[in-house]
N, C-alpha and C positions, 0 to 999 in steps of 0.2 A: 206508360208514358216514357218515350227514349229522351237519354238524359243526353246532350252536345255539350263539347267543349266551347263553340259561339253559334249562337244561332244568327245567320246576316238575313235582314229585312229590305229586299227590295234585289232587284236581279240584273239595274243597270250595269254601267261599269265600276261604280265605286262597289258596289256590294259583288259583285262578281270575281272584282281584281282582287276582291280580299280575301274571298274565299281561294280563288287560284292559292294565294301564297300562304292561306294559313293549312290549307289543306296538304300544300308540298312541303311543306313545317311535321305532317304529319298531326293534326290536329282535328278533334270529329268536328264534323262543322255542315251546318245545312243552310240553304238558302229557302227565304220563305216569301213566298212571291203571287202575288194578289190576281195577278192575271195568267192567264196560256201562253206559254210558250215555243214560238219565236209572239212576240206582239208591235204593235206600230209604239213609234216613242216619236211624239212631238220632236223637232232636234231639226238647227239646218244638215247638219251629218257632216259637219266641215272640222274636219281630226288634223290640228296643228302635226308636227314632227316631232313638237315635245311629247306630248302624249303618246305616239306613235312608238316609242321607244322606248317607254313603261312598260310594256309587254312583252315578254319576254319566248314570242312564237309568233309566226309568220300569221299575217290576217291578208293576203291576199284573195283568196277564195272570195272575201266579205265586200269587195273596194270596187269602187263605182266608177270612179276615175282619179287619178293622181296630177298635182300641178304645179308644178315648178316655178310659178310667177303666178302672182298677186294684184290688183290694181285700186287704187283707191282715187276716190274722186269726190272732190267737192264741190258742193250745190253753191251755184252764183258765184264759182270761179272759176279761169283758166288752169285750175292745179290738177293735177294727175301725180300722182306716184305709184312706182311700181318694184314689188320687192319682188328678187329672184336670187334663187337657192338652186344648188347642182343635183340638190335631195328632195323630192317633192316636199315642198314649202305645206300644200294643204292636203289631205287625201279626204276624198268622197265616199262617205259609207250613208246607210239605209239604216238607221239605227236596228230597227227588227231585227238584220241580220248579224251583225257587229256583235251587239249585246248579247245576241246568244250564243255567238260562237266561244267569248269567252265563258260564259255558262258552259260550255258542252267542252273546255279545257278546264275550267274546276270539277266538272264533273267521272274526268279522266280519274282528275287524283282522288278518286275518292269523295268529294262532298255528293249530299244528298241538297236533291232538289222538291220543294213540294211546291208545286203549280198551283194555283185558284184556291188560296188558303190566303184569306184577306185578314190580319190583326183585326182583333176584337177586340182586345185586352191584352195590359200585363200583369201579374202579381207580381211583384219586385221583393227581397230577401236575398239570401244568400245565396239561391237557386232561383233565378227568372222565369219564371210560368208564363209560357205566350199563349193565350187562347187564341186559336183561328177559327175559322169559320166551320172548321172540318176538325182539328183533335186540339189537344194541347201538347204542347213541345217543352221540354226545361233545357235550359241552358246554363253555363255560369256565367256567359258573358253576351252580351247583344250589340251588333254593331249595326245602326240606323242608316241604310242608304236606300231611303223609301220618298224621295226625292224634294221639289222644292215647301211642297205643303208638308210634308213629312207629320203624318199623324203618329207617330213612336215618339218624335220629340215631344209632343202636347202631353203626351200619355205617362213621359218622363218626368215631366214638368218643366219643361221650357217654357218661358215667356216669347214672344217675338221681340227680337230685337236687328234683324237684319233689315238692310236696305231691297225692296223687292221690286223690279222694273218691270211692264207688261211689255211682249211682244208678240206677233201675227206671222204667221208664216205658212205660206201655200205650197204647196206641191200642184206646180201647174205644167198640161202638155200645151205647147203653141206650134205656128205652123214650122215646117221643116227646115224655111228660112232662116227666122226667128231663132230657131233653137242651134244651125249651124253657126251662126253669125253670136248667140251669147255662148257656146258651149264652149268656148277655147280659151276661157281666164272665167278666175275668180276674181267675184267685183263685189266691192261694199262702194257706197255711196254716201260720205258724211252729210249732216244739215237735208236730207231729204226730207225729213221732221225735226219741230224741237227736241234739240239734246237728246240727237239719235241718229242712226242711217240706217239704210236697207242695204241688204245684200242681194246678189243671183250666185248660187252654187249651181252649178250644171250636175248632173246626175247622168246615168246610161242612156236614158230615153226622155228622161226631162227636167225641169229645173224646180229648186229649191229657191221660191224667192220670197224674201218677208220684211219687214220693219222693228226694231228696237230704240224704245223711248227711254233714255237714262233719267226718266222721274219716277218718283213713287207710284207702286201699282193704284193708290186710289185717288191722283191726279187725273183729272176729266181729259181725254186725247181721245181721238177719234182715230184709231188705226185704221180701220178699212179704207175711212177716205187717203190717210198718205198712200197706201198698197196700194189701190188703185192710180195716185198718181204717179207713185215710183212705177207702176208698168209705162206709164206714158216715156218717163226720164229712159228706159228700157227699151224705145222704140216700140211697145207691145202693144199692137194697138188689137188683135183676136189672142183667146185665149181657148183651146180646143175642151178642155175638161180641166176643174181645179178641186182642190182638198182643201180645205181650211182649217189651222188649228191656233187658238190664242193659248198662250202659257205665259206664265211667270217663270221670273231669272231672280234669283237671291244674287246681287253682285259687291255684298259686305258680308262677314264671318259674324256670327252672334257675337255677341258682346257676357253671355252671362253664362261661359264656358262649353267645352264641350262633350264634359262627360257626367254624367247624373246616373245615380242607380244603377251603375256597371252596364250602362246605355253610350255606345260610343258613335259620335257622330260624324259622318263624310259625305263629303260629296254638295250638295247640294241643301242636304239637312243642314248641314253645318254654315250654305253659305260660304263656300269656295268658289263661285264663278268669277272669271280677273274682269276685273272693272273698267276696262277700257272696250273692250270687244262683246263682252258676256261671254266668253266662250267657257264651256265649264266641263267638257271630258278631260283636259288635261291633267286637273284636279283632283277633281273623280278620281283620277285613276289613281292618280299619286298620294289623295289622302286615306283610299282604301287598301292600299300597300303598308301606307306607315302605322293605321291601325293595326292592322295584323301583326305587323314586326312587333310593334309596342308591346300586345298582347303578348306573342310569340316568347320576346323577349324576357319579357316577367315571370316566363313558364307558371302564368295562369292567375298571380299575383295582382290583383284589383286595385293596390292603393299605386305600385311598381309600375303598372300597364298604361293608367291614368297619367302619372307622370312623365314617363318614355312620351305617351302622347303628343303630349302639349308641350314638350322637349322636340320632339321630331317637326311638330306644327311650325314650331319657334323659329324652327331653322328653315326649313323646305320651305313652306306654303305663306305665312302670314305677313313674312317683310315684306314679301313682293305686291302681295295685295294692299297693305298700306302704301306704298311707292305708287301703284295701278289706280288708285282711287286719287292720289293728288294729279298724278298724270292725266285723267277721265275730267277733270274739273277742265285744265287748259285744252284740251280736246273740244267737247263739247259748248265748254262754255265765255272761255277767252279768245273770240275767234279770230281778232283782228291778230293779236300775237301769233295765233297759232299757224294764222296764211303767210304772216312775216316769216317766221322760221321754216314753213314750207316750202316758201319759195330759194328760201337763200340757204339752205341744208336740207334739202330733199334726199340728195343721194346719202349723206348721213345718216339721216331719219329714217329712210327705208334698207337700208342695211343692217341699222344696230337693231331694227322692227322684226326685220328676219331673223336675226340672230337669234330674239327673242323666243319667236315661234318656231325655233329649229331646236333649241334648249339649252343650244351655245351659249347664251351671253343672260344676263340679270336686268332686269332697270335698274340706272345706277342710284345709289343712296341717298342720295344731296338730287333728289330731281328737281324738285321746287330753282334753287341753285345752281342746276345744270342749266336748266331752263332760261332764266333771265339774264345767265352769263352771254349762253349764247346770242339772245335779243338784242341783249346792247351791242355787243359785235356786231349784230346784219345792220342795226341801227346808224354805227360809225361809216359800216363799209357804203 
C-alpha cells in the first residue's frame, strides 16, 4: 500500500487546483477519482474572470467561447442591464474538458491520478486508509473535493448544515436562427421562477440553458415547467436535440467547520458556491489553492494546517459569502426595492457587478447599508 503526502478525492477543479499547487510545493499527492477520465460535469461552464485567473496556465485549448458583455433581465419589467469588461467578463468551457486539462497540468508535476476508484471507506488515525473500489491508498492528509453530495464528508462526520438549491439545466441544439440570434451575449433572466432565474450560455455549436431556485432543495418547484417556459421567454419555440441534467448547488459554507479527521474540505463539499448567482468554480478553485498552501505551509503539521485553513478561509472566501447571502435576499426577494435601485443605479450596479466578476472589486461590508442608503436617495431624487 503507497503511502502520499494528501490523497485529493474528486478531480473537479477544486481537487485538481489543489493538487496542481501542492504537487509544485513538491508534495506526493494523488487524485482519486470515481469516474474516467475526461467525464461530462453537470455545470452551465460559465467561468467568471475571477476564477480564470486562479490558474496560473493558459486554458485556451479548453474555451468554448469568451464574452465581454453580460445582460441581465427582469421578468415583468422594462429593466435590462448590461455589464461590460475590456477582459472577457465570462468565458465558456465544456466542463469535461476544463476539468481535465487541469488534471493533465497536475499531472505534469508529478501527481498520480487513479481513475474508476470510487471511496468505499476511510480508516481515520494518524495514517488515513482510503478503501476504493480497486486498492487501498494511505495518506496523511485528505482533502474532499468530491463535490455537492460529497460522501467523504458523511464518512468524516459531517452533519448537513448547508443551504442546498436545485437547478435544471439542458444542453440544447435549436435551429440555426435561434442559435445565431442567442449566441452573441450571455443572458440570465431574474424572477423567471420563484427566487430564481434562468440563464442561456451559448457554447460552440449550442447552448447551455437552465433554471436556478434560491430555495431549499426539498421545497416542491416544478423546474421543468419553468425550463420549458423560460424557452418560450427565449423566443424558442423548436428544440433540435436536448440533454437534461438536475443537480444541486450548496450556496452557504457549513456551519459545523471544515476540517475533521485531517479531512479538508473545498469546493463544493465545503459549500463555497456565492449566493447571488450560484456560480461556484471560482471558489473551487480558490478554496483548493488555499488548502494546499495551508497544508504546504505547516510542512505537514495537522493541528498548523487546520488552522492556516480557516485563517486563509477567514480572509479570502467567507466574508464575501456572508456579504452574497444578504445581497441574494434583496435580489430575489425585496423586489420592489431592488427595481427601484435598478432603475436609478443601473450603470453603478453593473459596473461594481463586473468588478466583481473580473476579481477587481469586493461586495462592500455594510451591504445591508449600502443598500437602503442608496434607496432613500432614488426615493428623494
Amino acid at each position: 500500500m503507497k503511502l502520499f503526502d494528501i490523497a485529493i478525492i474528486g478531480s473537479g477543479p477544486a481537487g485538481a487546483s489543489a493538487a496542481f499547487e501542492l504537487s509544485s510545493k513538491g508534495f506526493s499527492t494523488v487524485i482519486i477519482e470515481k469516474e474516467i477520465l475526461p467525464r461530462y460535469k453537470t455545470c452551465g461552464g460559465g467561468l467568471v474572470y475571477r476564477g480564470r485567473k486562479y490558474l496560473p496556465f493558459d486554458i485556451s485549448t479548453v474555451i468554448e467561447k469568451e464574452f465581454f458583455e453580460a445582460d441581465a433581465y427582469f421578468a415583468n419589467t422594462d429593466i435590462k442591464l448590461t455589464l461590460k469588461k475590456d477582459k472577457p467578463l465570462i468565458t465558456m468551457v465544456m466542463r469535461e474538458s476544463y476539468d481535465n486539462l487541469i488534471v493533465e497540468k497536475a499531472k505534469e508535476n508529478g501527481v498520480t491520478l487513479l481513475q474508476n476508484h470510487k471511496v468505499i471507506d476511510i480508516s481515520f488515525g494518524d495514517v488515513q486508509i482510503i478503501h476504493t473500489s480497486q486498492v487501498d491508498i494511505a495518506a496523511k492528509f485528505i482533502i474532499s473535493g468530491d463535490g455537492a453530495l460529497s460522501p467523504v464528508a458523511k464518512m468524516a462526520g459531517w452533519k448537513e448544515s448547508r443551504t442546498i438549491i436545485p437547478a435544471l439545466e439542458y444542453e440544447i441544439k435549436v435551429p440555426e436562427a435561434d442559435f445565431e440570434r442567442l449566441s452573441q451575449n450571455v443572458r440570465f433572466d431574474i424572477d423567471v421562477l420563484p427566487h430564481g432565474y434562468g440563464w442561456c450560455f451559448p457554447k460552440k455549436n449550442h447552448l447551455s440553458v437552465g433554471v436556478a431556485a434560491f430555495v431549499k432543495n426539498n421545497e416542491t418547484l416544478n423546474l421543468k415547467k419553468y425550463y420549458t417556459d423560460y424557452l418560450k421567454v427565449l423566443g424558442i419555440s423548436t428544440v433540435l436535440s436536448e440533454q437534461s441534467h438536475g443537480f444541486v448547488i450548496p450556496i452557504s459554507p457549513r456551519t459545523d467547520s471544515f476540517v475533521k479527521n485531517n479531512v479538508f474540505l473545498i469546493g463544493d463539499a465545503a459549500g463555497f458556491a456565492d449566493p447571488i448567482f450560484a456560480e461556484g468554480i471560482s471558489n473551487s478553485i480558490l478554496s483548493g489553492i488555499l488548502a494546499a498552501q495551508a497544508i504546504a505551509e505547516s510542512n505537514l503539521d495537522p493541528i498548523k494546517a487546520e488552522q492556516l485553513y480557516n485563517d486563509k478561509l477567514e480572509v479570502e472566501i467567507l466574508p464575501q459569502l456572508r456579504i452574497g447571502r444578504i445581497a441574494s435576499k434583496y435580489v430575489y426577494k425585496r423586489k420592489m426595492l431592488r427595481n427601484v435601485l435598478a432603475k436609478k443605479f443601473g450603470i453603478t450596479l453593473t459596473n461594481k457587478l463586473a468588478d466583481v466578476f473580473m476579481g477587481d472589486s469586493l461586495l462592500p461590508n455594510d451591504i445591508k447599508g449600502s443598500i437602503m442608503r442608496k434607496f432613500k436617495e432614488a426615493l428623494i431624487k
